[in-house]
TIMIKOL-323200 format. One record per atom (N, C-alpha, C): residue number from 1; residue in one letter; atom name; x, y, z. Coordinates in steps of 0.1 Angstrom, whole numbers. Atoms other than C-alpha are relative to their C-alpha. Last residue first. Example, Ala and Ser with C-alpha at 12.3 -4.5 7.8 and 13.67 -1.06 7.14 Angstrom:
REM TIMIKOL-323200
> pos:code:site:X:Y:Z
> 2:S:N:-9:-11:0 .
> 2:S:CA:137:-11:71 .
> 2:S:C:-8:11:8 .
> 1:A:N:9:-12:0 .
> 1:A:CA:123:-45:78 .
> 1:A:C:9:12:0 .
//
This chain:
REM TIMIKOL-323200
> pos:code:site:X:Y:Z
> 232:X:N:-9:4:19 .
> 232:X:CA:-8:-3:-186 .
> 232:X:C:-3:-15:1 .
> 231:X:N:-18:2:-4 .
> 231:X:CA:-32:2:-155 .
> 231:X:C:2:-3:-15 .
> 230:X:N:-6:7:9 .
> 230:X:CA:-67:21:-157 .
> 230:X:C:15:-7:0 .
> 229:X:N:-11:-5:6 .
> 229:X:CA:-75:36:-121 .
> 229:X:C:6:-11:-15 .
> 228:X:N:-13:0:-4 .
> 228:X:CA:-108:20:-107 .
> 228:X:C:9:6:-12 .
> 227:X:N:-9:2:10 .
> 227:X:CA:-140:33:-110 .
> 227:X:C:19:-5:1 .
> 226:X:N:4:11:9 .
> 226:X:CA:-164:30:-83 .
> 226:X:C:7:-4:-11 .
> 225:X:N:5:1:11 .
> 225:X:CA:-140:50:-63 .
> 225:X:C:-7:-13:-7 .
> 224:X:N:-14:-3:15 .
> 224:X:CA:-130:39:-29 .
> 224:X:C:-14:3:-9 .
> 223:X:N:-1:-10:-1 .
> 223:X:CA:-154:39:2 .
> 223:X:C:9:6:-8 .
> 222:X:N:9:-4:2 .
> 222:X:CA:-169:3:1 .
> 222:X:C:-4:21:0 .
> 221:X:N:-1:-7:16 .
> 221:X:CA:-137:-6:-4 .
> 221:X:C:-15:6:0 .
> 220:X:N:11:13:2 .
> 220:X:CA:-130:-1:34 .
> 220:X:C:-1:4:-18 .
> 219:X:N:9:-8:-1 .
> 219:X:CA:-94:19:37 .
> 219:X:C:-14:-11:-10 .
> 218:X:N:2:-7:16 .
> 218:X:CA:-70:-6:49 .
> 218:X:C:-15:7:0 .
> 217:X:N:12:3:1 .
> 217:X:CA:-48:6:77 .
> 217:X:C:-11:-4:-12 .
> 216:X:N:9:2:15 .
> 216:X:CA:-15:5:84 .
> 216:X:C:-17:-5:3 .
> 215:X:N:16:-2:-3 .
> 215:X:CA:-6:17:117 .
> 215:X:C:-4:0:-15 .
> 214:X:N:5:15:-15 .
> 214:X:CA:29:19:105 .
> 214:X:C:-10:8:1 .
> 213:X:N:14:-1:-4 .
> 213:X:CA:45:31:70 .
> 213:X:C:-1:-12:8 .
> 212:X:N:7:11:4 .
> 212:X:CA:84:34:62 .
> 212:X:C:-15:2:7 .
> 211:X:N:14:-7:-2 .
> 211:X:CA:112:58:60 .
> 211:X:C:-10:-16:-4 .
> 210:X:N:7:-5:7 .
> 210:X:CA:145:39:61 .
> 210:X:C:-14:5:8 .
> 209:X:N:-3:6:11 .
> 209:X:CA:161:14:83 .
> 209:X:C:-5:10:-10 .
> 208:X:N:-18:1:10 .
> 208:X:CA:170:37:111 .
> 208:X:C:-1:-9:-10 .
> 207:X:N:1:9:-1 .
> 207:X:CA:132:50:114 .
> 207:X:C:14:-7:-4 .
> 206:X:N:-15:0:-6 .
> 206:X:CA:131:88:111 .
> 206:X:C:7:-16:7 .
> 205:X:N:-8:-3:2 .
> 205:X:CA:104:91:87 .
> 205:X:C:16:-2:5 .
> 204:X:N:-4:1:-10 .
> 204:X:CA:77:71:104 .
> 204:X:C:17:4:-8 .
> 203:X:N:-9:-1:5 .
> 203:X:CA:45:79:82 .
> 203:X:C:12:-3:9 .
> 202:X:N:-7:-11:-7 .
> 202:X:CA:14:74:95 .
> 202:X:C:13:-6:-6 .
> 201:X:N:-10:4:-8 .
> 201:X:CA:-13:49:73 .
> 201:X:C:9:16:6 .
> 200:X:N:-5:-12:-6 .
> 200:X:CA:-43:46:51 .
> 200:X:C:11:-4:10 .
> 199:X:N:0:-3:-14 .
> 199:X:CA:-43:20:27 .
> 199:X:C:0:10:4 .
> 198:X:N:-5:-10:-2 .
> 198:X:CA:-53:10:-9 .
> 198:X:C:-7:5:18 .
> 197:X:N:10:-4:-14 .
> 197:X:CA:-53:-22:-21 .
> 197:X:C:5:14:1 .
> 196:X:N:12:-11:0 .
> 196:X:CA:-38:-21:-55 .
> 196:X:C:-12:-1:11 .
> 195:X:N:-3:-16:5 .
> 195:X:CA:-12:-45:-45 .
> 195:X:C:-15:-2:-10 .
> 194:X:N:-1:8:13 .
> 194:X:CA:-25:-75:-18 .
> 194:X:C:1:13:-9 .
> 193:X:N:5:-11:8 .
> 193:X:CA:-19:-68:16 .
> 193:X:C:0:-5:-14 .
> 192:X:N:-7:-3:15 .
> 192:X:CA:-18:-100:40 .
> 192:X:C:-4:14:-6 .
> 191:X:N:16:-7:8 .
> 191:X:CA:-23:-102:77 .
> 191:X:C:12:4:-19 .
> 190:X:N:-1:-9:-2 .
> 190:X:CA:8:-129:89 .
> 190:X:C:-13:9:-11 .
> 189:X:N:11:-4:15 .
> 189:X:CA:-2:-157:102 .
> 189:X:C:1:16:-3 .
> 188:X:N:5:-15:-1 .
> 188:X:CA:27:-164:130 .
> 188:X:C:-13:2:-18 .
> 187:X:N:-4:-10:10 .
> 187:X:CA:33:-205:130 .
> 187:X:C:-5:18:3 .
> 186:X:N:-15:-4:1 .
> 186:X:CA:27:-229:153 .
> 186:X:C:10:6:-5 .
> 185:X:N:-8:12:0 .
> 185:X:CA:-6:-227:158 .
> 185:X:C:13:-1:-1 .
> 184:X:N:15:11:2 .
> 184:X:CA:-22:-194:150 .
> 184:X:C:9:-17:-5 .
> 183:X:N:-4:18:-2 .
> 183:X:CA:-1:-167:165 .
> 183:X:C:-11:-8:-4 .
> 182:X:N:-3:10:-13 .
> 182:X:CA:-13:-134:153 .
> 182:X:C:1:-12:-1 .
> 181:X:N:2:11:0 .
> 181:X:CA:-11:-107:127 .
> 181:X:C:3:-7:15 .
> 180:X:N:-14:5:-2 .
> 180:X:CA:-17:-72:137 .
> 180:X:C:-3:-17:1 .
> 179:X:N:-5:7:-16 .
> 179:X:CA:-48:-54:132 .
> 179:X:C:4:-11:-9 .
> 178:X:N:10:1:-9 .
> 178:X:CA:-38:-32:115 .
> 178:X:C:-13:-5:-1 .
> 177:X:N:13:1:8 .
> 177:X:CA:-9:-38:95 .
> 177:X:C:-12:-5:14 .
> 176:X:N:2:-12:1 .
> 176:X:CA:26:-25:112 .
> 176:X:C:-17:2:-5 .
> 175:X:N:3:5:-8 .
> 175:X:CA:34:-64:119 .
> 175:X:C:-5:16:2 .
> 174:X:N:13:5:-3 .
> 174:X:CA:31:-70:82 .
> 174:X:C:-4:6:15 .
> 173:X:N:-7:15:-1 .
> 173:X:CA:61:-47:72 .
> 173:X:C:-18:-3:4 .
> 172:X:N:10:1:-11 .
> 172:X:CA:57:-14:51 .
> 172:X:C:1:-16:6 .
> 171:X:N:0:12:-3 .
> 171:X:CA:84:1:30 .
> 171:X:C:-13:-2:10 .
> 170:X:N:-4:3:-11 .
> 170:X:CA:76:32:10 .
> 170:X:C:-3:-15:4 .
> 169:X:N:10:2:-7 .
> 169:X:CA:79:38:-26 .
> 169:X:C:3:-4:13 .
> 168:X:N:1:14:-7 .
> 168:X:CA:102:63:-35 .
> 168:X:C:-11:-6:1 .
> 167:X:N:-6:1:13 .
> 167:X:CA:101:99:-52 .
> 167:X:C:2:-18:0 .
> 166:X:N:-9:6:-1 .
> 166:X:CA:71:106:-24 .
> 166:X:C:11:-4:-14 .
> 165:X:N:-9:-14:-6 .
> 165:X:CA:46:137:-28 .
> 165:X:C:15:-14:3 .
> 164:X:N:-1:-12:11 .
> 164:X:CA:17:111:-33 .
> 164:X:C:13:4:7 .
> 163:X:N:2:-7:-12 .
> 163:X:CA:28:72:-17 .
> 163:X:C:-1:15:-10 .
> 162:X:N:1:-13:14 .
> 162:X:CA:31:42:-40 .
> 162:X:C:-7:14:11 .
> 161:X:N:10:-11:2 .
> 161:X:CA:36:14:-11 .
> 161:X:C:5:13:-9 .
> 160:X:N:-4:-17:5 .
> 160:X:CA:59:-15:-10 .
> 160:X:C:-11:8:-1 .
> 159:X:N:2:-9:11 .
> 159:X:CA:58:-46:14 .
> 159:X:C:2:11:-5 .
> 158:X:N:3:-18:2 .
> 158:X:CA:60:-69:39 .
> 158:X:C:1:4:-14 .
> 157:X:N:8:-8:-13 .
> 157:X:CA:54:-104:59 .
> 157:X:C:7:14:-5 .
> 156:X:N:-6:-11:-5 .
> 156:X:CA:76:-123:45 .
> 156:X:C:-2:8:7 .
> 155:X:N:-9:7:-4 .
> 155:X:CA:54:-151:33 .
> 155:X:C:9:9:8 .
> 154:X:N:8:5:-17 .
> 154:X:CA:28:-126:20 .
> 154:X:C:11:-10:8 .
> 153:X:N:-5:12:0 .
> 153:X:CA:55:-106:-1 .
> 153:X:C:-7:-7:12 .
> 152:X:N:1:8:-15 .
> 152:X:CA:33:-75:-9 .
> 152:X:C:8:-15:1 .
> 151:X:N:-8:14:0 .
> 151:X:CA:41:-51:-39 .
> 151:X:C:1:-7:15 .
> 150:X:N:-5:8:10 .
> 150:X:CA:26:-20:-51 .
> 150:X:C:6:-14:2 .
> 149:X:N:-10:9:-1 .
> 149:X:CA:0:-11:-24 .
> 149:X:C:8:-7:-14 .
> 148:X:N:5:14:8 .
> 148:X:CA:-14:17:-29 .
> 148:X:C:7:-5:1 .
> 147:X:N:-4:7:11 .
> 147:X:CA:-9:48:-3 .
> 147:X:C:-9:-11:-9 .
> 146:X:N:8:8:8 .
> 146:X:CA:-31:74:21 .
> 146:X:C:15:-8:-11 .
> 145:X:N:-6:7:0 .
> 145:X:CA:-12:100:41 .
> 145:X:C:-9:-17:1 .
> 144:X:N:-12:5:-8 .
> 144:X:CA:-1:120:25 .
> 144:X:C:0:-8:5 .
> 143:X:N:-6:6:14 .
> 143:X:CA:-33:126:5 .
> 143:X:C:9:-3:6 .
> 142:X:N:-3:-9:8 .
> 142:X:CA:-52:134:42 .
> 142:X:C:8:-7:-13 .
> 141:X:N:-11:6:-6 .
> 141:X:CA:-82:112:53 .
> 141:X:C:12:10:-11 .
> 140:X:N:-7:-12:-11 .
> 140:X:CA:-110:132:44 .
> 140:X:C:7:-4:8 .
> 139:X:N:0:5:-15 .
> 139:X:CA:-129:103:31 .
> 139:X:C:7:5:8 .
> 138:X:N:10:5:2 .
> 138:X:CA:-137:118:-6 .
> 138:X:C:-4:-6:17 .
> 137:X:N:11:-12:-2 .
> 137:X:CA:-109:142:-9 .
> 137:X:C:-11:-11:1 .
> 136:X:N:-1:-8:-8 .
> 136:X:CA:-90:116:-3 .
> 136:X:C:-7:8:1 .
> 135:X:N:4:6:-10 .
> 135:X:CA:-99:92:-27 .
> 135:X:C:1:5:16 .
> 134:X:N:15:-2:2 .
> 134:X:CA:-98:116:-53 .
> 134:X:C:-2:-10:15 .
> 133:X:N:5:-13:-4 .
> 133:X:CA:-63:122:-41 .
> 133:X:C:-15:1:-5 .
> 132:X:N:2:-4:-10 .
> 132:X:CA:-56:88:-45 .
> 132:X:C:-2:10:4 .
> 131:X:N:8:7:-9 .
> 131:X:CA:-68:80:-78 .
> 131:X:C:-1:2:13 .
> 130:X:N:17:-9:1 .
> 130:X:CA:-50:109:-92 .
> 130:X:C:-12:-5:9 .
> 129:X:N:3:-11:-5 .
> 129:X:CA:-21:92:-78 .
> 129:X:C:-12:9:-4 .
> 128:X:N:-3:5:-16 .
> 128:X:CA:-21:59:-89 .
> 128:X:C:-4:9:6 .
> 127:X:N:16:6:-6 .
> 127:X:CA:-31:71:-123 .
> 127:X:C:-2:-5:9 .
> 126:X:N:8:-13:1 .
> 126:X:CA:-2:93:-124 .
> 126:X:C:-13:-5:1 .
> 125:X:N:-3:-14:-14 .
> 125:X:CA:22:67:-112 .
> 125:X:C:-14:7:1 .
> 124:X:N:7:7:-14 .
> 124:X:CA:9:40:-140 .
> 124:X:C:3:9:16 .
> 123:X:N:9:0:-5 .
> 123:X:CA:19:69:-162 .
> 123:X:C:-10:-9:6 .
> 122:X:N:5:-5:-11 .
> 122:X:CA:54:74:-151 .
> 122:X:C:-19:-3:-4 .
> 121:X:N:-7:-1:-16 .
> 121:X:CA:80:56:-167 .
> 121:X:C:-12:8:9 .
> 120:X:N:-5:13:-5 .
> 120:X:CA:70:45:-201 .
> 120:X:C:4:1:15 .
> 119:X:N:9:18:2 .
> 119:X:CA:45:67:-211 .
> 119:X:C:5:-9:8 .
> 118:X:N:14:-3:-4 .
> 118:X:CA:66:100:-199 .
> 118:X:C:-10:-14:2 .
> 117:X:N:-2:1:-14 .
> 117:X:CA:96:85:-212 .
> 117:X:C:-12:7:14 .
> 116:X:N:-11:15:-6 .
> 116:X:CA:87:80:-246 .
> 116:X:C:-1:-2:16 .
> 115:X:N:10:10:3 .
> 115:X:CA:63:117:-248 .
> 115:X:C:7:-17:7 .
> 114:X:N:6:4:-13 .
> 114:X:CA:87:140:-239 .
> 114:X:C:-12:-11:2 .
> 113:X:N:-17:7:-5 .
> 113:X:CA:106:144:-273 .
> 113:X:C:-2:-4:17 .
> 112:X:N:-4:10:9 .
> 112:X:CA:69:149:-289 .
> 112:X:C:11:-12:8 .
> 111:X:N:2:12:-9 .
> 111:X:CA:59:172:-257 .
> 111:X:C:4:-21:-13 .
> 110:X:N:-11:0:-13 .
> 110:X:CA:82:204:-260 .
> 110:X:C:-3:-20:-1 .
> 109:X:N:-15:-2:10 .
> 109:X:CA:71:223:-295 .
> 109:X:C:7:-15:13 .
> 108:X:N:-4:9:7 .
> 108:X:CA:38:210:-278 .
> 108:X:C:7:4:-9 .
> 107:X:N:0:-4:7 .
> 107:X:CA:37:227:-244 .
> 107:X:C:2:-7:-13 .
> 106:X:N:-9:-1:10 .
> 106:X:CA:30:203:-220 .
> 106:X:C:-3:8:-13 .
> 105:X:N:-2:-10:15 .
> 105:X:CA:9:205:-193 .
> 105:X:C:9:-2:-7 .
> 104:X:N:-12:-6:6 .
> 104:X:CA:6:175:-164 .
> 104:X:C:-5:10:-14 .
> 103:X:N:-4:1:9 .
> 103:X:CA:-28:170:-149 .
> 103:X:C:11:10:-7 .
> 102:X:N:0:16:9 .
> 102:X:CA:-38:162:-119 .
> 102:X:C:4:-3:-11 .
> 101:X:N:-16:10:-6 .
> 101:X:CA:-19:196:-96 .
> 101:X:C:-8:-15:-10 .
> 100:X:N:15:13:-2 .
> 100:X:CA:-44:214:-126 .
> 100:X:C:16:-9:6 .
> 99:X:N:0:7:-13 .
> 99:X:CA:-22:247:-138 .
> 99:X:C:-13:-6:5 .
> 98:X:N:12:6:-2 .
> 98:X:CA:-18:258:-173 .
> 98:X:C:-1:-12:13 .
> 97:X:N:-2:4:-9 .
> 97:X:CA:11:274:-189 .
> 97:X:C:-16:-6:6 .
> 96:X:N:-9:5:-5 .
> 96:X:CA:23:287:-221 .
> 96:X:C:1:-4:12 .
> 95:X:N:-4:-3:-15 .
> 95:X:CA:-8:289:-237 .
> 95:X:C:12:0:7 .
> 94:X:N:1:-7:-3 .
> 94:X:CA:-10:286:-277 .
> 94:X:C:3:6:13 .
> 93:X:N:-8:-6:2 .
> 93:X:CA:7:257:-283 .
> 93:X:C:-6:13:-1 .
> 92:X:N:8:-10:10 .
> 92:X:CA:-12:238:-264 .
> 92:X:C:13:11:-4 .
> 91:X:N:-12:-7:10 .
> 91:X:CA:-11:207:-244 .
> 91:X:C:-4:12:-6 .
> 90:X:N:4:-9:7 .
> 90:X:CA:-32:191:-213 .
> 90:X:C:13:5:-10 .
> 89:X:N:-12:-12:7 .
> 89:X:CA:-24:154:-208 .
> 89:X:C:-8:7:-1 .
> 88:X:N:-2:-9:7 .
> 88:X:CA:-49:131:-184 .
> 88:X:C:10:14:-5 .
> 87:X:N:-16:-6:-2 .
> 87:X:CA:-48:98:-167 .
> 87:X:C:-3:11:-13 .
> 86:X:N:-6:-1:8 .
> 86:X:CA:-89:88:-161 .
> 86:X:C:11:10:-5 .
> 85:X:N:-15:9:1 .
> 85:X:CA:-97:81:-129 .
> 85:X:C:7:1:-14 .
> 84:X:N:-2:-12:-10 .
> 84:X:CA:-130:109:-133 .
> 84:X:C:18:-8:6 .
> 83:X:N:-13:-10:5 .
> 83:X:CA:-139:91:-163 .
> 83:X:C:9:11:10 .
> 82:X:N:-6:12:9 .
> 82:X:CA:-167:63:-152 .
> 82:X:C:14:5:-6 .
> 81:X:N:-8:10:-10 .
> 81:X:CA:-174:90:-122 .
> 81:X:C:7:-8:-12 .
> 80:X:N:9:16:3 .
> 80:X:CA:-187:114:-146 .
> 80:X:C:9:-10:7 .
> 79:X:N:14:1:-7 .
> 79:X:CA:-176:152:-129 .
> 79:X:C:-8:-15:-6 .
> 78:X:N:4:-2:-22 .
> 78:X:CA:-143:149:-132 .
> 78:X:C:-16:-6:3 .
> 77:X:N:-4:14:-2 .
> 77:X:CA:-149:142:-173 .
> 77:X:C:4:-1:13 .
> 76:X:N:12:15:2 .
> 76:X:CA:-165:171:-179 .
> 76:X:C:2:-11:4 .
> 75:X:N:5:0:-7 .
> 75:X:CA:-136:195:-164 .
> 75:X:C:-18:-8:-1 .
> 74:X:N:-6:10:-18 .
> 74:X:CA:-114:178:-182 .
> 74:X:C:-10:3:9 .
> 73:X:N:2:10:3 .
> 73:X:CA:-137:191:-217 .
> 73:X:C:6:-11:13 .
> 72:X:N:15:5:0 .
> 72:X:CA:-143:224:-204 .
> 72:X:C:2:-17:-1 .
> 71:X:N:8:2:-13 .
> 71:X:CA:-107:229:-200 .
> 71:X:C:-13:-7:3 .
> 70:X:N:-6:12:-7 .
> 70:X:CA:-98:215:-235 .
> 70:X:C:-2:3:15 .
> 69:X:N:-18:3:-5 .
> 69:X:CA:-124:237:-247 .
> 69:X:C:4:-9:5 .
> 68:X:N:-1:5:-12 .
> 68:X:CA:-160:233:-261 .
> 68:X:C:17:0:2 .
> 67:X:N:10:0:-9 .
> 67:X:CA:-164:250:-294 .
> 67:X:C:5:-6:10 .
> 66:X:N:13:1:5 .
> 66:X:CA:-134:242:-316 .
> 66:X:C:-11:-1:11 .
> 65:X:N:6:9:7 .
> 65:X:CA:-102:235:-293 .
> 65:X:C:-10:8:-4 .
> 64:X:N:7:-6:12 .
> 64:X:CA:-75:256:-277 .
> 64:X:C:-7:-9:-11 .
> 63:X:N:7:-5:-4 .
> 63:X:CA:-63:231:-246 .
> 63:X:C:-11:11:-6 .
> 62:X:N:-3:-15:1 .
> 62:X:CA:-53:206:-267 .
> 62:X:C:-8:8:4 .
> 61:X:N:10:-6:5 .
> 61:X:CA:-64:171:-252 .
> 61:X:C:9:14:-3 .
> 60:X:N:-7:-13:4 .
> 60:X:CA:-45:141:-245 .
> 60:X:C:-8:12:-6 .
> 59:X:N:6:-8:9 .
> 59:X:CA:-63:109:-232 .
> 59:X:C:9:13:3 .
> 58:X:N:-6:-13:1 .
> 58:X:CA:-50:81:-216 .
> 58:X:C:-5:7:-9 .
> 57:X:N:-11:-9:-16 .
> 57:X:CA:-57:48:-204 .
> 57:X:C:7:9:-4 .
> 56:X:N:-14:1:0 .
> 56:X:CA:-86:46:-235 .
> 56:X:C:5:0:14 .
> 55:X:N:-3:-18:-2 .
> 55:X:CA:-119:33:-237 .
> 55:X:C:14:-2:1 .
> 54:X:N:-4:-11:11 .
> 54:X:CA:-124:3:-262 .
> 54:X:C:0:12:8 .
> 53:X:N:-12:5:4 .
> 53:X:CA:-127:-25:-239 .
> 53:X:C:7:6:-9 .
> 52:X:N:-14:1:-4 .
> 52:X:CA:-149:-8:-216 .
> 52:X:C:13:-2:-2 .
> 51:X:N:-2:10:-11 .
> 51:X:CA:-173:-2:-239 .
> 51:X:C:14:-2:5 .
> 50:X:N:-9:7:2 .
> 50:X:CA:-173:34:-258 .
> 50:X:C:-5:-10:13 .
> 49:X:N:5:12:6 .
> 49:X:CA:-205:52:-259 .
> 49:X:C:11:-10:-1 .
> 48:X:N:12:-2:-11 .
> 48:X:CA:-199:81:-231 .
> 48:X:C:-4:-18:-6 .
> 47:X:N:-5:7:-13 .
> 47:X:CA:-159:80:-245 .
> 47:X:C:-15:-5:3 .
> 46:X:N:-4:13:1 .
> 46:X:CA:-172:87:-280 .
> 46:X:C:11:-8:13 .
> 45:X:N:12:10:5 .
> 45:X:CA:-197:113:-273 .
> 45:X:C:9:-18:-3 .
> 44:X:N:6:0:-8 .
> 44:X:CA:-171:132:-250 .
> 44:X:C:-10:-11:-5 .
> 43:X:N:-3:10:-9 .
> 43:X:CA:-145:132:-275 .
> 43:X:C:-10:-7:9 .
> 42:X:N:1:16:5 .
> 42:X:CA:-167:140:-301 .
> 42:X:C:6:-10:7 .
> 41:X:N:14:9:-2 .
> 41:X:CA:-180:173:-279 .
> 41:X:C:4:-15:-11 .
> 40:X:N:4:5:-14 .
> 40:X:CA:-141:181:-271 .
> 40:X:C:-17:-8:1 .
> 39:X:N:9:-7:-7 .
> 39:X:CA:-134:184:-308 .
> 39:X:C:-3:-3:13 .
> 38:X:N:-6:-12:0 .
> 38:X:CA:-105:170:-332 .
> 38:X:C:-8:12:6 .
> 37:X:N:17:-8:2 .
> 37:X:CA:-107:136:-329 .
> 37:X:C:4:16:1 .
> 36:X:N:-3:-16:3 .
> 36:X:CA:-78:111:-330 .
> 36:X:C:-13:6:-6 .
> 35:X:N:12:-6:4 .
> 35:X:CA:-81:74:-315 .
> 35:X:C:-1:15:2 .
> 34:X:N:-2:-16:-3 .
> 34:X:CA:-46:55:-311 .
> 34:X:C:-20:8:-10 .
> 33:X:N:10:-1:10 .
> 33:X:CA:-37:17:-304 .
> 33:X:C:-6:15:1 .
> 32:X:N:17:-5:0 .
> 32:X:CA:-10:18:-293 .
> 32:X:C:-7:0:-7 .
> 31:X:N:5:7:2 .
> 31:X:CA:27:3:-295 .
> 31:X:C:-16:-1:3 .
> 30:X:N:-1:5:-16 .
> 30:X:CA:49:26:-285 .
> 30:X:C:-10:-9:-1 .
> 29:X:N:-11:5:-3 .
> 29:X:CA:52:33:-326 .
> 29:X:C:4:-7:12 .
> 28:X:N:4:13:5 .
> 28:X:CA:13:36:-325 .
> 28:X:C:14:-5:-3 .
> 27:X:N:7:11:-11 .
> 27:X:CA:19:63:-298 .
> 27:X:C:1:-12:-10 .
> 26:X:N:-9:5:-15 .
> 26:X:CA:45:83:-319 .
> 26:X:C:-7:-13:9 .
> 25:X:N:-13:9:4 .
> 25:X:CA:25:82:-352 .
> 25:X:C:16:-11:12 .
> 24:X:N:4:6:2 .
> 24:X:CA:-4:96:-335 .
> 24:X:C:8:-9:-2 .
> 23:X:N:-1:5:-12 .
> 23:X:CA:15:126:-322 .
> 23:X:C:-9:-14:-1 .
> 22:X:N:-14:4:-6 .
> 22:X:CA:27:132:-354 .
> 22:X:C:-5:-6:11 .
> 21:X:N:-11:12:6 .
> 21:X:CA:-5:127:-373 .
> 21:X:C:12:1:10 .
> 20:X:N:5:13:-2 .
> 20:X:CA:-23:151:-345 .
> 20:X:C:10:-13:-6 .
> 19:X:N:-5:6:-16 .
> 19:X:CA:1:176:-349 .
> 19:X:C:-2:-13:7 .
> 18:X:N:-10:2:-1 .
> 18:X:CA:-7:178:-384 .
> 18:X:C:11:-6:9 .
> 17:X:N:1:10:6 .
> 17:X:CA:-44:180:-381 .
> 17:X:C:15:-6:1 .
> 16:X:N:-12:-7:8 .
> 16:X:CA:-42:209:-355 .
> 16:X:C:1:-16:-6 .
> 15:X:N:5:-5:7 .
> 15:X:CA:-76:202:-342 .
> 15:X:C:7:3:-13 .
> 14:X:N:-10:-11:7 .
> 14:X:CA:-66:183:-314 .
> 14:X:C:-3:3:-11 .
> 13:X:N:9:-8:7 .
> 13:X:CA:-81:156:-291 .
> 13:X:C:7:15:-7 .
> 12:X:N:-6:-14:1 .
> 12:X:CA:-61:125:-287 .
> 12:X:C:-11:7:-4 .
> 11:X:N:2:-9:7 .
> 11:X:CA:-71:94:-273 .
> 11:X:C:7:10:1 .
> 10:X:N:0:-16:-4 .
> 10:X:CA:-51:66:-261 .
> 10:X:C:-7:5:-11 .
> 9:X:N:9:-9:10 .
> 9:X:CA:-62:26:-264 .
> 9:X:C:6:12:4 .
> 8:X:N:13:1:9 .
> 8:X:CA:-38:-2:-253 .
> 8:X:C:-2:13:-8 .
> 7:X:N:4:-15:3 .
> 7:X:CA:-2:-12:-246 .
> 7:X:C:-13:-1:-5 .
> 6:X:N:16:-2:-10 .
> 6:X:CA:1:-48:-238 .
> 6:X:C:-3:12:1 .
> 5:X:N:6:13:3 .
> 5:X:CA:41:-46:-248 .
> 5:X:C:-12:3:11 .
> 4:X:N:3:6:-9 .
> 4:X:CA:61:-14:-242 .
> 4:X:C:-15:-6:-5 .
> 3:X:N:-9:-1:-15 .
> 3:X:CA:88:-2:-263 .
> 3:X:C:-10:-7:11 .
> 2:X:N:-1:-17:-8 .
> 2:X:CA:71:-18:-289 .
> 2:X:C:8:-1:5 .
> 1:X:N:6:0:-13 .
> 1:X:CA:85:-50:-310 .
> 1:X:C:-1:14:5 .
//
């Protein structure tokens, strides 16, 4: 059995044949399904033609590539909405550094032994978050303070939110959700959130239960990405 079950498609793009096999070997041990190319224009041709059930939640690119670079090649994929949510590695054993706040670098003497826990722990994070800083810059609400909802208990009346710049997710109750449930017969109805809504809200750091979000608000979908964030 993988480490993690329901795993789908990643690409790799990498030149370095070798490299490739290893880092192929690794994902299809985590239980992937793994698509290795060794040029930015084949990535590009076979994401543009792939159906949705064949693109990947993750793509890895070496930044030293054959014609078209691994810059060039992220910065194509921004610009096509259908790929612009899509969770992206840069690597290279040429560069030793490579700044993009969306996408992690890894050196690849470094990213083999970094890989496992990478997949398994953070990149539903990273696609959480890319998503919402696109969504910010988009409605000029600030990244801070925008979340997603990971976890709503309608009966209870609250929840968790995935927040950028947070190590936590934050609490949120119903009666913080605008506009505010109301009495409807003999009961309180409380407004529901449902996870992967995505809210705007103010922060209330100094709250003696914890940090937590009020004046929740949610942001219209008619103002999110057309593409939503791949999940594991």
């Amino acid at each position: 059995m993988s480490e993690l079950s329901g795993a789908r498609r990643v690409m790799i793009v990498d030149d370095d044949r070798d490299f490739s096999r290893a880092l192929t070997g690794t994902f299809r041990r985590l239980g992937f399904e793994v698509e290795s190319l060794s040029t930015a224009h084949e990535a590009l041709e076979s994401l543009r033609t792939a159906g949705p059930s064949k693109r990947p939640v993750l793509l890895l690119t070496d930044l030293r590539l054959p014609g078209l670079s691994g810059r060039e090649l992220i910065a194509s994929l921004r610009r096509e909405v259908a790929f612009e949510s899509l969770p992206v590695i840069a690597m290279s054993g040429a560069y030793s550094e490579f700044h993009d706040p969306l996408v992690p670098f890894f050196q690849k003497s470094e990213i083999l032994q970094s890989l496992v826990p990478l997949v398994r722990d953070h990149l539903g994070a990273l696609s959480d978050l890319q998503f919402l800083r696109r969504v910010s810059s988009r409605t000029g609400i600030p990244e801070t303070n925008l979340g997603r909802v990971e976890w709503f208990d309608a009966n209870r009346g609250w929840g968790l939110l995935r927040v950028i710049g947070r190590d936590r997710a934050l609490f949120v109750n119903a009666a913080d959700i605008v506009p505010s449930g109301q009495n409807q017969g003999n009961g309180f109805q409380f407004v529901q959130l449902h996870p992967g809504d995505v809210v705007s809200f103010e922060a209330n750091d100094s709250s003696p239960r914890g940090p937590r979000a009020e004046r929740v608000t949610r942001v219209p979908a008619g103002t999110l990405l057309s593409s939503e964030p791949i999940r594991l």
